[in-house]
C-alpha positions, 0 to 999 in steps of 0.5 A: 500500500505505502508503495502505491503512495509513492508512486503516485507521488514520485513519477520515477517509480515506474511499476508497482505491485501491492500485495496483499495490500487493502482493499479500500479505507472504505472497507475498513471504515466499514467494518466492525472488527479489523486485524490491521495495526495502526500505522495503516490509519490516515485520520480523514483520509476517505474525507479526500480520497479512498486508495483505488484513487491513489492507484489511478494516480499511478497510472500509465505506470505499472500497477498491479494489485495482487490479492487485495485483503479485507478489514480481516486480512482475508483475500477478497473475492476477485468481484469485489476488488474489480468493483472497487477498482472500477474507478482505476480501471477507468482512469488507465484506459483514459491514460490509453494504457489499460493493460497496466493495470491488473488485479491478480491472484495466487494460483 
């Protein structure tokens, strides 16, 4: 996650894969129970933007989300991370580079 912060701030990173990584703040805000630690909590953050924004951010870079996890730490259905990631999605092919984005899954 803190790697897709830095790409989209320094445009010399020019791939990024995120593994395991959350899903969205909104998930988390969501939930009742969460097995996260604090240093993954920006106070205010969904006020300003939610990670599939920061992802579209990166983009016409390499962006990969591999294995998004829940408020839990469990992998999310593949379903729910492209709905998620829709706005990402968007935003790569608006780039003219949708093949640089991808959500994968361990086989």
């Amino acid at each position: 996650m803190w790697a897709m912060y830095a790409a989209a701030l320094d445009p010399r990173i020019v791939s990024v894969v995120a593994e395991r990584g959350l899903l969205s703040y909104r998930s988390l805000a969501q939930a009742d129970l969460y097995t996260h630690n604090a240093g993954i909590f920006i106070r205010g953050v969904l006020q300003h933007f939610d990670l599939p924004q920061v992802a579209a951010a990166i983009a016409p870079r390499k962006l990969t989300v591999a294995s998004p996890v829940d408020a839990m730490k469990r992998v999310v259905a593949a379903t729910a991370a492209s709905e998620v990631y829709a706005f990402t999605v968007d935003a790569y092919k608006e780039a003219g580079a949708a093949d640089s984005f991808r959500i994968s899954y361990e086989s």
